[in-house]
N, C-alpha and C positions, 0 to 999 in steps of 0.2 A: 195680200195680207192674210193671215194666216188666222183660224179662229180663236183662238188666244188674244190677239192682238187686236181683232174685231170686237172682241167683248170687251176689251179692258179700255177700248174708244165710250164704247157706250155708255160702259161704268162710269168714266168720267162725267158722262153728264146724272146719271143714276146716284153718286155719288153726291151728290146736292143733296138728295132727299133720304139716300143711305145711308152717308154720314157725315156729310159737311154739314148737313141741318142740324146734328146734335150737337157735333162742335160750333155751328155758329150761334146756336142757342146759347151753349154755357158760357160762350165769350160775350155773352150781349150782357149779361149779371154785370161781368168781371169790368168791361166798360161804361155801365152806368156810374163807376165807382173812377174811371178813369177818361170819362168823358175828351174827346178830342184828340187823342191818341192814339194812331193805326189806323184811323179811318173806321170805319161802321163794322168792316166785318178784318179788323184786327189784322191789316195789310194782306192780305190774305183772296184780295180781289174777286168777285161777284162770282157767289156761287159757296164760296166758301175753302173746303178743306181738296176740292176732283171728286179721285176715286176712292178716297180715302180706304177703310178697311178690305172691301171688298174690290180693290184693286192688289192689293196687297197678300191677300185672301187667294187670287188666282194666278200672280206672278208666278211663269215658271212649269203650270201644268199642263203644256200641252193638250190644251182642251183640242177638240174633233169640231170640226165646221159643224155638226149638230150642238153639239155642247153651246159653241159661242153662241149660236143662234139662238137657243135657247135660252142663257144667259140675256141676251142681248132682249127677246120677247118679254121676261121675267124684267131687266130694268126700264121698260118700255112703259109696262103695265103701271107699274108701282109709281114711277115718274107722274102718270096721268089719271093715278087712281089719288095723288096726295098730293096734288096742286093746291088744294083748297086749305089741305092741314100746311102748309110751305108757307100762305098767306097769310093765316091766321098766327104760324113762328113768327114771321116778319112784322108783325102788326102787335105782338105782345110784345114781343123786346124795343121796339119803339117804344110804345106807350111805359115800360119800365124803365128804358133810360130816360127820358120825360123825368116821369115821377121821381124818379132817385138824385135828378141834376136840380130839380126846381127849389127857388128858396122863397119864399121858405120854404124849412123839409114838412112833407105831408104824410108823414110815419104811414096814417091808414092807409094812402094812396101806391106807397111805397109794396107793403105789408100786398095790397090787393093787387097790384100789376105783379107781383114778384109770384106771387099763387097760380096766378092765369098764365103765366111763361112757364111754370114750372108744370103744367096743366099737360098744355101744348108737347114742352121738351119730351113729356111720360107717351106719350103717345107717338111721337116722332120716335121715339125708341124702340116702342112695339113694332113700329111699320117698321124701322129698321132691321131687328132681330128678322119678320118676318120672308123677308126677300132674303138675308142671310142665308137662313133655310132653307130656303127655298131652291136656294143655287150651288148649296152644301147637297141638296138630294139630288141634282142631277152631275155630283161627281161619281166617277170609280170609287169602287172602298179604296184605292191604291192611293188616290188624291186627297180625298177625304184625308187619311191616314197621313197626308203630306199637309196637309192643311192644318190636323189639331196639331204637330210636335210644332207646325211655325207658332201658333195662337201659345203653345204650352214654353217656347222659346220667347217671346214676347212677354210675356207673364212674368217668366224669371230675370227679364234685363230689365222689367218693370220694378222689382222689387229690391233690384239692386242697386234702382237709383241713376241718374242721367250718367251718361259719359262712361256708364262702368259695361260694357256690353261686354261678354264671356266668348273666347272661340267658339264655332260650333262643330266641335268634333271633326275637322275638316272637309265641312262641305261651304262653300261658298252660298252667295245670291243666285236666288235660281235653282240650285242643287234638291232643294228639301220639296 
């Protein structure tokens, strides 16, 4: 297994606290409103989204058995440095799908579990960005430089709306 492939295993589970935690945060909102539907974390099965960004982030760049390694120590860290902030996601969007399903509705209660997720989510965010960076500074500028046109390619399928994705100048998956 080659270091590319090493890291993108690890990411997988890194990816819980990278970026399935912010997506399953903001789907916890959207299923207090749709209680019962997709199961808890929105079919989407424990843990959440993988590798989310940052699997998507190294697709392709022939990272160097240092690099994975590196990589792979960096999602290690992060993993067992936000175990606590993981629980504390898990335990505010509970207690707000709680609050948001119970009838009577209890606006305040609503109002104050939806504050304390949103608390959580801001900070899972941070720790997120943070390991982003952190795995952004142990590429090449050559990678890096392959990483912002994917993120700046992303951006513009983004804003063009589902289903409309633009050729890319013909370089395939994996090419950029």
């Amino acid at each position: 297994m080659n270091g590319f492939a090493k890291a993108v295993s690890v990411l997988a589970v890194a990816g819980v606290i990278a970026g399935g935690s912010a997506g399953l945060a903001a789907q916890a909102g959207a299923q207090a409103q749709e209680q019962g539907r997709n199961g808890p974390r929105g079919g989407r099965g424990p843990g959440g989204i993988g590798g989310g960004e940052m699997g998507l982030m190294l697709r392709g760049l022939d990272l160097t058995d240092s690099q994975g390694q590196q990589v792979r120590d960096l999602a290690d860290r992060y993993r067992d440095q936000n175990a606590d902030l993981l629980q504390r996601l898990a335990q505010a969007a509970s207690a707000h799908r709680t609050a948001a399903s119970a009838l009577p509705a209890d606006e305040t209660a609503i109002r104050t579990t939806l504050q304390e997720l949103a608390t959580v989510q801001a900070e899972v965010a941070v720790q997120r960005a943070r390991l982003r960076n952190d795995v952004f500074a142990q590429l090449t500028p050559e990678q890096q430089a392959r990483v912002k046109a994917r993120i700046d390619d992303r951006q513009q399928d983004r804003r063009r709306g589902p289903g409309a994705r633009a050729p890319r100048s013909g370089q395939g998956r994996g090419q950029r």
